[in-house]
N, C-alpha and C positions, 0 to 999 in steps of 0.2 A: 268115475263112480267109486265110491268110498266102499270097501269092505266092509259089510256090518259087523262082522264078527271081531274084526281086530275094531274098529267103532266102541262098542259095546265091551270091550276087553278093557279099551283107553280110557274109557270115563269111570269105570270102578279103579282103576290104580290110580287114577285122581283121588278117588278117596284111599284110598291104601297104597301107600309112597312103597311100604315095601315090596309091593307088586309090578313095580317100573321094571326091575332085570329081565323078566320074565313078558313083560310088556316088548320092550326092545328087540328081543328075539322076535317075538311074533309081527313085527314091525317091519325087521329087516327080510323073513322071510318069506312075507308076502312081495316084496320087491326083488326080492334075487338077491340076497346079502347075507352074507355067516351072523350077524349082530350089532347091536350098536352101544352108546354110549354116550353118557350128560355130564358137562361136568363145568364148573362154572367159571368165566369166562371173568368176572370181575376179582376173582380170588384164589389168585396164582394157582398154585397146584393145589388146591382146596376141597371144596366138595366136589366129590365125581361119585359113578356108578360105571357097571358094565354089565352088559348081559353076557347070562353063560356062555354065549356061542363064541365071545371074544375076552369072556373074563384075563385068560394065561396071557392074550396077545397084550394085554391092558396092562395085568399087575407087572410085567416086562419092559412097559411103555412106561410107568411110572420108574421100577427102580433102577434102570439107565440112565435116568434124568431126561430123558425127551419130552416130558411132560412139562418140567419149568421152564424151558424154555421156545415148546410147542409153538418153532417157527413152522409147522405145517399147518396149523390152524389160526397165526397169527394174521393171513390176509382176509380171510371170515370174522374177524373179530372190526376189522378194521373197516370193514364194507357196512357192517350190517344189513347187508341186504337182508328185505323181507320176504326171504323162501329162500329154496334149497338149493344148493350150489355143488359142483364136484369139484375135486381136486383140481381139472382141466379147465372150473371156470377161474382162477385165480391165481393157478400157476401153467407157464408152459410147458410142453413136452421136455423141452431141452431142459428146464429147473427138473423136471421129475427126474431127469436120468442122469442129473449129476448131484440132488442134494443130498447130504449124509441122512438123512430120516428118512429118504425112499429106498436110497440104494442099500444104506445097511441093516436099517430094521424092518420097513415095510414090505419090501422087497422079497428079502428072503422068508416071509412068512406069507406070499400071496395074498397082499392086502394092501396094491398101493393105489385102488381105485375104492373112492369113499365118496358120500355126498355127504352136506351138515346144512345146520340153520341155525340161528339167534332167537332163543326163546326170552322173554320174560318171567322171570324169577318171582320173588318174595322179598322186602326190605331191600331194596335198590340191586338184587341180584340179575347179570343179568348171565344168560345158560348155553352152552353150545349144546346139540343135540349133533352126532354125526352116525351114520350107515354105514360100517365098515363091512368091504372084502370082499367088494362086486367081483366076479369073474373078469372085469376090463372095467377100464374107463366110458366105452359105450354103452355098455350096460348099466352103469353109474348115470349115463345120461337119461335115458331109456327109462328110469325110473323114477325123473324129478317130477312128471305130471302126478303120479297119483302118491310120489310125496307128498307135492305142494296142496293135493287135493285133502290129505290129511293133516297139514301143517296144522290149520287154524282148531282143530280140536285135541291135537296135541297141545297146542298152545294153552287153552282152558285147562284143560286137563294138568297138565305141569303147575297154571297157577295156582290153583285147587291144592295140588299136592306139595307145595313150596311153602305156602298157608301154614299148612297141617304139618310141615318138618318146625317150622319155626312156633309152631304153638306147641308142639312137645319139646323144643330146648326149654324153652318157658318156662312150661312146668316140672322141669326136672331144676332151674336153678331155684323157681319156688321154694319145690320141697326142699331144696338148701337151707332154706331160710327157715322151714320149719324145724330144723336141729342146731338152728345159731350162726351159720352160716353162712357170709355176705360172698355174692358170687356173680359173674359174668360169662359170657361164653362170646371170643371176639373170632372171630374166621380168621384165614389164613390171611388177609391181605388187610387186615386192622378193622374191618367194619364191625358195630357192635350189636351182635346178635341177639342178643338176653342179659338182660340182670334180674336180681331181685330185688326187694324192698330194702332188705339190709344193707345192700350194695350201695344201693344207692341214699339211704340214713347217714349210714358211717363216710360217705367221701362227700356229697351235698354235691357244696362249689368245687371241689377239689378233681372231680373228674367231671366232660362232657363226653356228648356224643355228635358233636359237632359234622353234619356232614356224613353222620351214621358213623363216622371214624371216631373211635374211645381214644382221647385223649388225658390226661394228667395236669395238673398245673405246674406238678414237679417236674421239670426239663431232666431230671437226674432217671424218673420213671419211666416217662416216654422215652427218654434211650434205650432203658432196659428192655423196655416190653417191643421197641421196635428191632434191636437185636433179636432177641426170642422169635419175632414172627420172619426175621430174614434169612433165618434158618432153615435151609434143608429139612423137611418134617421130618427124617429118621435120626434127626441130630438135637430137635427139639428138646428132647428130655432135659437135654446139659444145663438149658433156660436154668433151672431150680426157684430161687423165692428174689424177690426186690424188696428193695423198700420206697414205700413210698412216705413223703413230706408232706407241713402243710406249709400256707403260704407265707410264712417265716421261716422257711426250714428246716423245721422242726420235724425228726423223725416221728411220725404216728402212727406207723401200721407195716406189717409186714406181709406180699402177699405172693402166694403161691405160683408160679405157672404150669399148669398143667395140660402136657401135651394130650391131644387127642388121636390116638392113634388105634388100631385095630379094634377090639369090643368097643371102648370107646368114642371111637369115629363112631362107628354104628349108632352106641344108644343117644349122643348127642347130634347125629348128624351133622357131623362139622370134623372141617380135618385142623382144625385152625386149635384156640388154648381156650381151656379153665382156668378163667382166676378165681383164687379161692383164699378169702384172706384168713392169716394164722391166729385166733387165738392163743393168748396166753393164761389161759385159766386152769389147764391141765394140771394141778397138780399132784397127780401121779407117775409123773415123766419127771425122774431126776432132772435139776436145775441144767446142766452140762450135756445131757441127751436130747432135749429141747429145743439147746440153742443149736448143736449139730446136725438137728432135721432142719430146723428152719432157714439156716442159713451156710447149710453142707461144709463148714468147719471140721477140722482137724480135733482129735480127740484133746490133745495139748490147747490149741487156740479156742475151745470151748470151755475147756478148763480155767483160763486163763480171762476168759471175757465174762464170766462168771464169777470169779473173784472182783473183777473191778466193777462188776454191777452192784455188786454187795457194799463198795466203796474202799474197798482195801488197795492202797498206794501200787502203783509199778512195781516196784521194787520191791516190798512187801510179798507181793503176789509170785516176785520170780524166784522169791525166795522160797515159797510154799510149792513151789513147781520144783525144784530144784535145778532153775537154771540159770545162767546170767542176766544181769540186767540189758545187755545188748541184745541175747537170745531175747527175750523178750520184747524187745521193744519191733526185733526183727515182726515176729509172730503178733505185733498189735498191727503193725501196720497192712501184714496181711488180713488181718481181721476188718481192719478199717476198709479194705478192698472189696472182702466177699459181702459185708452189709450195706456197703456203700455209704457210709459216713465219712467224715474227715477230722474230726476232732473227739476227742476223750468222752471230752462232757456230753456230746449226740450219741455217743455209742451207750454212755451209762445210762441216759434218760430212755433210750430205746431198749436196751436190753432191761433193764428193769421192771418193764412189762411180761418179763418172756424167761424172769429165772425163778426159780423156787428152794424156801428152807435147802432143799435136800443135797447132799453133795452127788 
């Protein structure tokens, strides 16, 4: 027999995703459980949630790193089974009382009896749902019948609300594109969440979404952007800008990566990146402060890729610097590193885009 009230709780946070945390609780405590937690199973430590009863034990579980590599919930991923399963259907007694995720963190925090299930998603997503922090493992058991009695409206429910997460990335890279802004939103595990029209104007053939996975034609991009996403999320930021090529090699565009982290996570739903490509029409951003946002240059190696955009010689230029010609050439080659180009004439033709009058 299904609770109507937690029933009736679940189909409205279907429509209002923000209402899941709060769902979760009332979820778990109809079973005998402190809270639970969703969080997606195709894209690594990506999007999750957690209700307040477990939120501290969660944000814990993420920043020890148990999360990327969440071998307690990697035999649920791998089963798929259709319904709820505890800890004890997937591992035994003796894994629970020797592996380091029960013994050093579950453990000590009275939480090493859980059940979960495999939800479907939105856009090839697919979800774990899990119950943490039964009082035992047989109380974990105890409680799969009127899990499993509510699976299947949970189920609806979540696609409903996975819908509705992925129709508001949408509209927020839209309104990107309503201030000039070509932009995408890919997850933590490269799937491509949202673009907009600009987005996809300005790269055409140049990028797909092959397999839902955003890919580049420039092999030089897809390094950069699959670096960025192999990243640790709290290390993301370091990502900064690529550049991307077209299919002659020609640098064309430079673009942003931007991590999704805290308020952000939030307003995009996604823990994964903004890309966001750079204009160079600014001209209100000195020529030299421009090139130092967009591709996190040294104040000197901004200086310096700034003169040669303008066309003024090496030498010339290190002369205007006042440094050697080897100092220089030291400082281009770095330059040539953080834009990723490899010759003179790519870096002039690309930064040419992106300098102005102004010193």
């Amino acid at each position: 027999m299904v609770d109507a009230t937690v029933l009736a709780s679940l189909y409205e946070a279907g429509g209002s995703p923000e209402k899941w945390p709060d769902m979760l609780d009332l979820i778990a405590g109809s079973v005998g459980a402190r809270g639970g937690i969703i969080f997606s199973a195709t894209d690594g430590a990506g999007f999750h949630m957690a209700s307040p009863g477990v939120a501290e034990l969660f944000a814990d579980y993420v920043a020890q790193g148990w999360m990327e590599r969440n071998e307690r919930g990697a035999p649920l991923v791998r089963q798929r089974s259709p319904q709820f399963v505890t800890d004890t259907d997937v591992r035994s007694l003796d894994d629970i009382a020797t592996m380091p995720v029960y013994q050093e963190f579950f453990k000590p925090r009275g939480a090493c009896a859980g059940a979960g299930t495999l939800l479907q998603g939105a856009h090839h997503d697919m979800l774990v749902m899990t119950i943490e922090a039964f009082e035992s493992h047989q109380a974990a058991r105890a409680a799969l019948p009127r899990l499993d009695a509510l699976r299947p409206h949970i189920g609806r429910a979540m696609s409903l609300a996975s819908q509705i997460r992925n129709a508001r990335a949408q509209g927020l890279v839209d309104g990107l594109a309503l201030i000039g802004s070509a932009a995408a939103i890919v997850g933590a595990n490269g799937r491509l969440r949202a673009t907009n029209q600009a987005f996809r104007d300005q790269f055409g053939s140049l990028a797909s979404d092959h397999h839902a996975m955003l890919s580049f034609a420039d092999p030089h991009a897809n390094a950069a952007l699959k670096t960025a996403l192999s990243m640790p999320g709290r290390l993301r930021h370091q990502a900064g800008s690529i550049v991307v090529r077209d299919k002659a090699g020609i640098p064309i565009q430079v673009m942003h990566i931007v991590p999704l982290v805290r308020s952000a996570r939030d307003l995009f739903e996604s823990d994964g990146l903004l890309l966001l490509t750079a204009g160079g029409e600014n001209r209100a951003i000195p020529g030299a402060d421009l090139l130092r946002l967009l591709f996190d240059l040294t104040p000197t190696e901004a200086r310096l890729a700034r003169l040669l955009a303008e066309g003024v010689a090496l030498q010339d230029a290190a002369a205007h610097l006042g440094v050697t010609y080897g100092t220089a050439r030291v400082h281009l080659r770095t330059v040539f590193q953080k834009t990723g180009v490899r010759r003179q004439s790519d870096l002039v033709g690309l930064l040419g885009r992106y300098s102005s009058p102004f010193a």
